[in-house]
N, C-alpha and C positions, 0 to 999 in steps of 0.2 A: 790088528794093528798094521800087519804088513799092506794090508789094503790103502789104508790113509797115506801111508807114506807112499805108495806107490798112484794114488791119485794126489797128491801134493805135489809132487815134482812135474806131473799132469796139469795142473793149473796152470802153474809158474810157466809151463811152456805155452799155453794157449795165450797165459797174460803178452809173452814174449812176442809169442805172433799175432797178435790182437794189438801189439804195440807195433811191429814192424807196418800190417796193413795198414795203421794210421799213420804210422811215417809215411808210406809208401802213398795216401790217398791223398794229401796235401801237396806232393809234388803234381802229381796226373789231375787235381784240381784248380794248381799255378799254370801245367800247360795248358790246358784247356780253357781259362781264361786269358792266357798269353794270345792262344791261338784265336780265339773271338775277339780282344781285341784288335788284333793284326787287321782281320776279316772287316773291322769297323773301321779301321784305320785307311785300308786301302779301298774300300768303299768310298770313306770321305774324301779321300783323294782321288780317284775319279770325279766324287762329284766335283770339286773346286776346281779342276780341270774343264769340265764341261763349262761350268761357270766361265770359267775366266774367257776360253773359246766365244759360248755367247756372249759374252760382254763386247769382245773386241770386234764381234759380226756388228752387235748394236753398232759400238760406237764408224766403224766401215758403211754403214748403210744410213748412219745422221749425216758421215762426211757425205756422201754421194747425193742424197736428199739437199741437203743445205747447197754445194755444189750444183745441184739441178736448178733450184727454186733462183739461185742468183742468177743461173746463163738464162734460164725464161725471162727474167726482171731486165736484165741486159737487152735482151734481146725484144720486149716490148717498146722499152726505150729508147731503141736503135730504130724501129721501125716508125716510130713517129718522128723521129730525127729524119727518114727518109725523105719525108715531105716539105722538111724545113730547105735541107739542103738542095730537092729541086726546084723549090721555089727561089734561094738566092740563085744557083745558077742560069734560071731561067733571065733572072735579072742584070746578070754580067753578061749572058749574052747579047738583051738589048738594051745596054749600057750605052752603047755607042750612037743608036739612034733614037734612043729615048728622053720627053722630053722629062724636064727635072719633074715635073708632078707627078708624073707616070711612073718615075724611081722612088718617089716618097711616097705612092701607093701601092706601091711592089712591097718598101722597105717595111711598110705599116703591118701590110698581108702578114707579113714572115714573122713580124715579129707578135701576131695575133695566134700566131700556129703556134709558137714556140710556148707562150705564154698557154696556150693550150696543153698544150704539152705536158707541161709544168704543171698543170692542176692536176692532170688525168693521175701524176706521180708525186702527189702531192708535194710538192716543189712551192714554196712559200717565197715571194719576196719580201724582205724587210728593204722597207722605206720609210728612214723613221721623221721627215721633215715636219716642224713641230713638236715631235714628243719628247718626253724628258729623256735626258741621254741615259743609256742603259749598258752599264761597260760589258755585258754578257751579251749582248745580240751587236752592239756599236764598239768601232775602233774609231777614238779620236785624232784626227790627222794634224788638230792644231783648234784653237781655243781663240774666238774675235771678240772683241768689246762690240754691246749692241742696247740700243735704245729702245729695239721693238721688239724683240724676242725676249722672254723670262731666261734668267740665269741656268744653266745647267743645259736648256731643252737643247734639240738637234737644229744649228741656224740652216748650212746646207749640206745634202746627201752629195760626197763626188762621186760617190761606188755605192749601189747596192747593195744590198746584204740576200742571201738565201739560205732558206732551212727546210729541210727535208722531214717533213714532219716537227717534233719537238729539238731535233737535231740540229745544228748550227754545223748549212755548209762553210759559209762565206759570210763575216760580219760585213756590216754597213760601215763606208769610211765617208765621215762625217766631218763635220767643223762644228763645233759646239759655241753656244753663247755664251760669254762674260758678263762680267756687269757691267752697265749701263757707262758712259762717260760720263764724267760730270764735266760741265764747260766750265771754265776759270781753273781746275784744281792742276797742279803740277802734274807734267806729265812723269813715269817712273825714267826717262831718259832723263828732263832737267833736275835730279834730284843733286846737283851737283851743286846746282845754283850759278855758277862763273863761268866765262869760257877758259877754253884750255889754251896754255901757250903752247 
């Protein structure tokens, strides 16, 4: 009997320290999962760090790309503009002893270049004489009664219009058609009927 009792108190300690170890294996398995995810955590941040660096090179090297591709476009631009400008100058030069047809063939030249120009960059004129007025591509500068033009259409262009592809630089300023007069019917001044005293 002394035996039992003497491994009895024997268990109860091994239960004791068999419970300590598992207290003791649940902390050292909280650190060790603390400490991996630390290790994930500043992983990830690194990587968002890198990220956000390459993002901002990206968006640094669109600016400079878009930036380039504009001063080239400028600068094609500009070179064909060269030719227009020495051709007027050529013209103010001989301005003075030139005669008038020889300036209105100067003036034609230059404005064949320009017009050149304009295509090469796709530079569109809107001229809308004739067509139905179009308040997105025409600006109405004033509205005529007309007999031979259709109601609404463009009767005359005083300005151009240009569009840069689908773009609208410059509308066209127009005078648009009314409708028609009618002869004998009041005009909207004598709607008074009397004169005034």
């Amino acid at each position: 009997m002394p035996d039992t009792k003497h491994q009895e108190p024997t268990a109860e300690r091994a239960d004791a320290q068999g419970g300590e170890q598992g207290a003791a294996d649940p902390v050292a398995e909280l650190r060790e999962a603390l400490s991996r995810a630390e290790a994930t955590a500043a992983d990830n941040w690194n990587r968002y760090l890198r990220s956000v660096a390459e993002m901002e090179n990206v968006r640094k090297r669109a600016t400079r790309d878009i930036e380039a591709a504009r001063r080239a476009g400028v600068e094609k631009l500009a070179t064909e503009l060269l030719a227009i400008a020495d051709t007027l100058e050529m013209g103010l030069e001989s301005g003075a002893t030139a005669s008038a047809e020889s300036l209105l063939a100067g003036k034609e030249a230059t404005l064949r270049l320009l017009l050149a120009a304009f295509e090469k960059f796709n530079i569109e004129v809107v001229d809308p004489t004739g067509y139905r007025f179009d308040p997105q591509l025409h600006e109405a500068m004033s509205m005529q009664p007309s007999n031979t033009a259709e109601p609404n259409s463009v009767l005359f262009v005083l300005q151009k219009g240009y569009r840069l592809g689908e773009r609208l630089l410059r509308p066209a300023r127009v005078i648009v058609a009314g409708e028609p007069v009618v002869s004998g019917a009041p005009k909207p001044d004598d709607s008074s009927g009397g004169e005034s005293a």
